[in-house]
Each structure stands twice: as structure tokens, then as C-alpha cells.
N, C-alpha and C positions, 0 to 999 in steps of 0.2 A: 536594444537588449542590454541588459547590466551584465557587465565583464566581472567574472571572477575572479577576486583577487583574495590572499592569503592576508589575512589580520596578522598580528604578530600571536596575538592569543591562537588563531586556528595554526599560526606553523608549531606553536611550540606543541600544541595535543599532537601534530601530525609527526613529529618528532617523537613523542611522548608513546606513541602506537608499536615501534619498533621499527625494523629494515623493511624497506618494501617489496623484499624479494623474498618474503614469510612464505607465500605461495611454495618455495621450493621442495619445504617439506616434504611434502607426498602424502598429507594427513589429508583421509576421509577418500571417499569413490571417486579416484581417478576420472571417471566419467564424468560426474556431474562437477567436479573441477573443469576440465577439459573443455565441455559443452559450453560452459559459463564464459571460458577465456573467448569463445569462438563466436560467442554471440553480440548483439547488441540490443535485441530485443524488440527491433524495428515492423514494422508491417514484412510479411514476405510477400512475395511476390511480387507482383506491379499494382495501384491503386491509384485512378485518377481523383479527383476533386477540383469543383469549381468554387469553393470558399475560401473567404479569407484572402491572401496577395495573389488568387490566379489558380490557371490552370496547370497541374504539374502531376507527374508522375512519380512514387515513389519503386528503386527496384533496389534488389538485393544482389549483390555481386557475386555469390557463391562461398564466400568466407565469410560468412554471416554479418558482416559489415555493411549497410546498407546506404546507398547516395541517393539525394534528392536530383532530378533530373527535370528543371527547370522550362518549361514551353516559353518563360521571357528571355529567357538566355541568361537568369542572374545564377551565380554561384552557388554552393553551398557553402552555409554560412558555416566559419572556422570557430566560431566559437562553440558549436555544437557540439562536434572533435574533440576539441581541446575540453568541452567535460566528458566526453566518452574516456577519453584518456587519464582522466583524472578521478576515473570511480573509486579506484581501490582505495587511492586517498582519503577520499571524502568517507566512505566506509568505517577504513582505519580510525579517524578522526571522531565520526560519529558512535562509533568503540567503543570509547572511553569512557564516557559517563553511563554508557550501559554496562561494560562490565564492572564500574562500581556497585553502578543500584542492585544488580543483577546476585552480588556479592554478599549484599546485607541481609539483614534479616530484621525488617521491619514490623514484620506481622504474626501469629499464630500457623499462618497457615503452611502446610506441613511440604509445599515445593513451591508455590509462587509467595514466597514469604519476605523478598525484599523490593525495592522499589516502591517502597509507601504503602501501595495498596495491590490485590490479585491481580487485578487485567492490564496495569503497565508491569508486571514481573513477566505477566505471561507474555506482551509485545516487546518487553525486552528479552525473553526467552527464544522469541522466533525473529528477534534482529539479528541475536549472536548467531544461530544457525544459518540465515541467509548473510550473515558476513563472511561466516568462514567457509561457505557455497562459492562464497564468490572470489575470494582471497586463497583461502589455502589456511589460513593463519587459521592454525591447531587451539591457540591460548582461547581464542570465542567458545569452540564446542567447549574445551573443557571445564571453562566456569558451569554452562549451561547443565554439564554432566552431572559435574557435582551434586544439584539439587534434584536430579531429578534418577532419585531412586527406586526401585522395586516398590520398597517399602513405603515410599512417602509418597509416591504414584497411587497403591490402593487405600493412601489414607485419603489423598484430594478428591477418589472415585467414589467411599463411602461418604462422606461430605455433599458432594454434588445428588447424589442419592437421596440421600436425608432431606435434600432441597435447602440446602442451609447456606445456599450464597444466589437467593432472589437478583438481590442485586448487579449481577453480573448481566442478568438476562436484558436487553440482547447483546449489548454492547461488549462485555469480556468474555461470553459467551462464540461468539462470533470468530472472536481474533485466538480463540483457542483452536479451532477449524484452521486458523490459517498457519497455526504455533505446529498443526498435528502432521498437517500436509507438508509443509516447510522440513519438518524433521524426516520425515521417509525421505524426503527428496535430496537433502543433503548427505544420512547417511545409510538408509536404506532401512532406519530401526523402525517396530510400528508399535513401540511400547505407548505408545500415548494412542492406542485405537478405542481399549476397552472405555477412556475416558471421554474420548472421541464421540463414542456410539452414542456413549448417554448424552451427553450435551447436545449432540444433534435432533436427539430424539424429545428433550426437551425445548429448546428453541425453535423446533420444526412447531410443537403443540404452541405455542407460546405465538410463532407469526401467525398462523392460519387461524389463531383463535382470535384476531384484532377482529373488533367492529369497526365498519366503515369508518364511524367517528376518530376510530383508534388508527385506522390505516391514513388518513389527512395527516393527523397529527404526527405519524411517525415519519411522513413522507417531508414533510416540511421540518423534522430536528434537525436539530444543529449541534446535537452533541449526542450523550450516552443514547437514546432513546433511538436514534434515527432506523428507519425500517430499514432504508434501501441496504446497507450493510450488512446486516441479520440476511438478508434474503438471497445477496450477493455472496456472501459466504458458505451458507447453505448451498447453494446450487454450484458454487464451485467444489464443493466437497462431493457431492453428486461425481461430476467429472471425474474427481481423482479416483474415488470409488466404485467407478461403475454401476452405482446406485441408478437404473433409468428410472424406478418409478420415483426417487425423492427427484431429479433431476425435472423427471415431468410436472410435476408437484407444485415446485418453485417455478416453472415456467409458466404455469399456467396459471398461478397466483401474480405472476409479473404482469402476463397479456389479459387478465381478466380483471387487477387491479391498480397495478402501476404503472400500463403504459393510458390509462385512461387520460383521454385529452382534456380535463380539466385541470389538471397538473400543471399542461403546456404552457397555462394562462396563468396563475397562481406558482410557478419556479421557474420562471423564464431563465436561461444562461446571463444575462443582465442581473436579474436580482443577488447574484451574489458580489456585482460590485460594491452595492450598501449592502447588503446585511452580513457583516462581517464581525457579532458578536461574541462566539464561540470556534469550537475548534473542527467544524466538519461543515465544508459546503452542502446541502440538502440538496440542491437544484444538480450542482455535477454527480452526487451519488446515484442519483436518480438515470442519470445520465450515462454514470457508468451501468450500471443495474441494468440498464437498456441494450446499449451498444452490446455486453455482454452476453447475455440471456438469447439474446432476440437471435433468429436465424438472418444471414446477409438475404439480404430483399425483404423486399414488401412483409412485415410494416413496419422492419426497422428502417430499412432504405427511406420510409414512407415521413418516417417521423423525426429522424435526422435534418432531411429537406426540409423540413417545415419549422425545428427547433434551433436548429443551429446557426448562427446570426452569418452574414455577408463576412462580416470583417468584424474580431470577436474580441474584445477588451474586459482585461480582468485584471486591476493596478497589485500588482503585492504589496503584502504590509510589511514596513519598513520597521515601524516601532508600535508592537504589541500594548495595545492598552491594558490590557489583562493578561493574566497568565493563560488563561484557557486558550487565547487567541493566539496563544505560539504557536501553536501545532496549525496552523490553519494557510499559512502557504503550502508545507507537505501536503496535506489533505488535502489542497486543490489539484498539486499536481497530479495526484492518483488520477481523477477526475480529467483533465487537461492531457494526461498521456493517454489516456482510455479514447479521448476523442481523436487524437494525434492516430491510434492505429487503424481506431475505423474508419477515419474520415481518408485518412492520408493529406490530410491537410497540414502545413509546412507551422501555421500561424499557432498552433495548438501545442506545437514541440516547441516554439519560443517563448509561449506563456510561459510555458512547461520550466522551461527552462530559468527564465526571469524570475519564479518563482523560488525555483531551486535554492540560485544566486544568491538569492537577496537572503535569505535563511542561512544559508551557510557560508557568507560573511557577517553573520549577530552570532558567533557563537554564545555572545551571555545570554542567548535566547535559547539554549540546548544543553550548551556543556556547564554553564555556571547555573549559581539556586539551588541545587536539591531540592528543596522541597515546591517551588514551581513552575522548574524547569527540567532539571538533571534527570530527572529519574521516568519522564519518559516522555518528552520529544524529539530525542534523536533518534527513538526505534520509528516514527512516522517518517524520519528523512531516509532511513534504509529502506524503509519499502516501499517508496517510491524510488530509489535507487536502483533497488531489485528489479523493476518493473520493465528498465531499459532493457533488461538482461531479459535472453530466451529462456524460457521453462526448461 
């Protein structure tokens, strides 16, 4: 497992962030501060598993801090800890160059208008509110505030109407679901619902109208197109919303189309050791989509057993041949922690984690570049950050 270690570049952004005791504030709902402090975002409960180093248990000790409970008698590994303990940092850190992009104004468009383009303003819109969820630190929401006005809220909703950002569909489409949920939950506002409804209601027509040909293709992308995300995100919004029939909708689009076992064979957990061209595993979204969606037992139980390899190898990229491919160690760990809580497997939290690492000691792979870096791969490393943390 790779030790994290502070670059001279990442202490001085972590300096660069302010006091780390921002939290003191008292900015935003008490509660979902509070909740955030007390979590870690682990499996509850107890979960055995025989993949990967053994059989082991994972349990939750009541203070929502969770230990690994080892049947070989080995420890838990300290260096887990020691990134639990260091989130706010890495948060703060990754911060930075979001609340640049987040600040500009790149574009026309009338509230995700910096960050280059709409769908990293918008993941940098839902990084700053799950930073300052998770921190306290007041200066994330308020950038985010800023832009996002009454007025320039119904100007992004006639737009989205007019159908005048194709483009989005699925991929910034998707992560505005995740920008809309993110913001009730931080601060309890639901000004981003009316824009919400529409975009759901067009990415819902938009998944269910793929032809088979169309659903291969989107299940094997590796970037803006990919289905499992569209579909993962939808059904998650389901949840927040109490929506059962879109809930069912997506589910049954999952187990009638994506949990289909030719998939198994054609995105094996192995295939994203090579194909590592772009910036979203297919084979773990797929994965996540799964694990998610699926009810515990048969046929998620059913297809876990069968997908998930003995002892599970996935090298992080050290140096990004491309820009695209920055984002692609966060991307797996979404993926990598998604398996860590269903499976409770110990080996899935240390990819997890190796992955992390290795990302956020290349800050010039985040915080330097603007233009193909800065402005939005550090909102991928928030949320998987987020992810440790309980809802």
C-alpha cells in the first residue's frame, strides 16, 4: 500500500486553504455537520466475506467509526486511519482549484459558467457543497452561492427546456442529480428541484430510449457517454425523492438490462487493468450500478460471487498519459469503495485507498493546468472522499 505523503506543492495548497479548525464556524445545518463529523461512511453493521486476504468481519463500534475484525488475527491496517484522519485536508486541499474554476466565468452560460465548460462547473458546484458538508468551512458554500441565483437558476431551466445543451446528456446531466441532492443535504435549500425535475425527466427518456446496440455501447464507455452513471444517478435520485415508480423504472432497466450476464464476460474486474484510456472505469461503474441497485441476496449476492475475482488487482496510474486519464484513479475508487461496502472485503478499501494516494500526491495532476487539469479533477477526488462519509 502507497503511504501518503505531503508534496511540498500539496502542503503549501493545504496551507493555502486556511485553519483547520474552519469547522468552528457554525455555518450551515448543525446536523448534517455533526452527522459528517461522526461518520466514516463504512459498512454498518457486521459483513463477512471470503474474497481477497480472508475471511473477516467488518463491525461498527457505535461512534460511527468502524474496525476491521480480522479471523487471521492481522491488525487493521494504520494507514487507513491515518487517511480517515486526514480528510478535511485533503478536501481543503482539493478546494482550491475548485473554488478558482468555480469563480470564473468561462462560458455564456448563466450559473455553471466557469470551469471551462457546464458539467465540470456543475461537479465543481457539488464539490464545494460536499466540502463545506463535510468541513464547516463557510468560504465553499459561498462561492457556490454566488452563482447560483434566483434569476440565473430560471435562466439555466429555460435553456434546459429549449433543449439547448444536448450535450450534457448523460454525462453532466447525471452529476446535476448528484449537484441537486448534495445541496438539500448540505443545506436543506431545494432551489435546484424545478431544474432537477426537468433534467431527470429528460435523461430518464434519453436512458430508456437506448437500443440494445446503444445500451453495449454505453455499458462499455469510458467517458461522457457511459450508461451505468446515467442510470446510477437516476435511481439514486429516485431514493432521495421518494419517487418509487422512477426508482422501479431504473431497477428494472438495471435487472432486465445491465445485470445481463454477457456483460460478465465482455467487463470483467481484470479488464480495467489495460484499458485505462480515459477517465471512468465501465466495468467498476457497472459494478457500482449493481451492487447499488440490486436488493442484498440473490441476484446481487448471486453475481458478486461469480464477478468478483479471489484476490483483486488494479495498479494506479502513477503518470497520466493524457489529460483525460487524470480523473481515472478517483473514478475507480468510487467503484473500488462501492465494492469495499458490499462485499466487506478489506482488499477493495486498499485499492481504494492506493488509488487515493497515489492522486493526491501528483497534485500537478489536480491543482496545476487549468485548462487540463485545474478546473475539474479535484471535484472527482471529493467525491470519492465524500463517499467514506455516512449520508
Amino acid at each position: 500500500m502507497r503511504a501518503l505523503t505531503l508534496s511540498p506543492l500539496l502542503a503549501v495548497i493545504l496551507c493555502a486553504c486556511g485553519d483547520a479548525d474552519a469547522g468552528d464556524s457554525g455555518a450551515g445545518s448543525s446536523g448534517a455537520t455533526d452527522s459528517a463529523a461522526d461518520s466514516s461512511g463504512e459498512p454498518t453493521g457486521a459483513a463477512t466475506t471470503t474474497h481477497g486476504t480472508g475471511t473477516a468481519e467488518v463491525t461498527t463500534d457505535g461512534t460511527g467509526t468502524t474496525a476491521f475484525e480480522s479471523t487471521t488475527g492481522e491488525p487493521e491496517d494504520p494507514a487507513w486511519q491515518d487517511f480517515l484522519d486526514a480528510r478535511e485536508d485533503h478536501l481543503r486541499a482539493l478546494g482550491v482549484p475548485i473554488l478558482a474554476c468555480v469563480a470564473k466565468q468561462d462560458t455564456q452560460h448563466p450559473v455553471f459558467n466557469g470551469c471551462i465548460d457546464w458539467h465540470s462547473a456543475v461537479h465543481a458546484t457539488y464539490a464545494l457543497h460536499a466540502i463545506y458538508r463535510h468541513t464547516g468551512d463557510p468560504s465553499h458554500l459561498a462561492v457556490a452561492a454566488a452563482k447560483l441565483t434566483p434569476a440565473a437558476l430560471d435562466a439555466e431551466l429555460g435553456r434546459v427546456q429549449q433543449g439547448l445543451l444536448p450535450q450534457e446528456i448523460p454525462y453532466g446531466y447525471a452529476w446535476f442529480l448528484t449537484l441537486a441532492r448534495e445541496r438539500e443535504l448540505a443545506t436543506g435549500e431545494t432551489d435546484l428541484l424545478p431544474l432537477a425535475t426537468e433534467i431527470r425527466d429528460q435523461l430518464r427518456a434519453w436512458l430508456l430510449g437506448r437500443s440494445e446496440a446503444q445500451i453495449d455501447q454505453g455499458v462499455a464507455a469510458d467517458d461522457y457517454a457511459n450508461l451505468s452513471w446515467a442510470a446510477l444517478n437516476l435511481w439514486q435520485w429516485a431514493q432521495w425523492t421518494d419517487d418509487a415508480e422512477l426508482g422501479a423504472a431504473m431497477e428494472a432497466f438495471v435487472d432486465e438490462q445491465v445485470l445481463d450476464p454477457k456483460y460478465d464476460g465482455t467487463c470483467p474486474f481484470d479488464q480495467e487493468e489495460t484499458d485505462a484510456d480515459d477517465f471512468f472505469p465501465p466495468c467498476l461503474h457497472r459494478a457500482r450500478l449493481l451492487v447499488s441497485t440490486l436488493e442484498e441476496g440473490a441476484p446481487r449476492d448471486t453475481w458478486m460471487a461469480g464477478w468478483l475475482p479471489l484476490t483483486p488487482v488494479l495498479t494506479p496510474i502513477d503518470k497520466p498519459a493524457g489529460a483525460h486519464i487524470s480523473g481515472l484513479n478517483f473514478s475507480r475508487a468510487w467503484g473500488l469503495w462501492s465494492l469495499y461496502q458490499s462485499s466487506g472485503d478489506p482488499a477493495y478499501r486498499d485499492l481504494y485507498l492506493d488509488h487515493m494516494t497515489t492522486h493526491l500526491n501528483h497534485p500537478q495532476y489536480w491543482a496545476e493546468d487549468y485548462n487540463n487539469y485545474a478546473h475539474w479533477v479535484a471535484q472527482f477526488g471529493v467525491y470519492a472522499i465524500s463517499q467514506t462519509y455516512a449520508p
